[in-house]
C-alpha positions in Angstrom: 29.0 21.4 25.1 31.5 23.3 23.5 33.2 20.1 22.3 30.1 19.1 20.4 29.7 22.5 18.6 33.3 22.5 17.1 33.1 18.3 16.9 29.6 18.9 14.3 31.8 22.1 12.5 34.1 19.7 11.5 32.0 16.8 10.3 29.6 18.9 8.6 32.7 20.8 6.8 34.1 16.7 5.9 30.7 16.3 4.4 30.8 19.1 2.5 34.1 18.7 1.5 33.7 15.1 0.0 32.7 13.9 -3.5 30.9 10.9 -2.9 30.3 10.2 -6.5 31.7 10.7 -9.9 31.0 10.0 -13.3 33.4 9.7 -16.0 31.8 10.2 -19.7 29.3 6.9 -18.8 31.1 5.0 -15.8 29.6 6.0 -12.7 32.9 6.1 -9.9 31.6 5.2 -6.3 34.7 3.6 -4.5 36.7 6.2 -3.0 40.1 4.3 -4.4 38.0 4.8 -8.3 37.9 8.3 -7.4 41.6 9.7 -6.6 42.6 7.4 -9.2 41.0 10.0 -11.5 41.2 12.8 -10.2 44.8 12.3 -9.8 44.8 11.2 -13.4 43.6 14.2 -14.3 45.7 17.0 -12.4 48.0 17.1 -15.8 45.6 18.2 -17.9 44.7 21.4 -15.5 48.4 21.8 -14.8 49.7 25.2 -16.9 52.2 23.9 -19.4 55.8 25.5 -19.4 56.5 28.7 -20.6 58.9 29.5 -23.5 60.3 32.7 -24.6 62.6 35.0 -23.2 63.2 36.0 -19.7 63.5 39.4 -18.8 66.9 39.7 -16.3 67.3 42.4 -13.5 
């Protein structure tokens, strides 16, 4: 019984968890493989760019 419980946790939280669609300005993405292709397209433009300046030295 308890195997059940934690087995429906974890599915539910995989559901949950999953984008099963995605659109992109008018192209609907469906296949998983479309999907992490963009998204992994797009992690540079949320990345913080470099820093410049001075840094401050113990």
């Amino acid at each position: 019984a308890n195997m059940a419980y934690f087995e429906a946790i974890t599915h539910g939280r995989r559901r949950r968890n999953t984008i099963p669609l995605l659109w992109d300005g008018e192209t609907l993405l469906q296949r998983p493989s479309d999907i992490c292709a963009h998204v992994d397209g797009s992690i540079v433009l949320f990345s913080a760019s470099p820093r410049g300046g001075l840094a401050l030295a113990p």
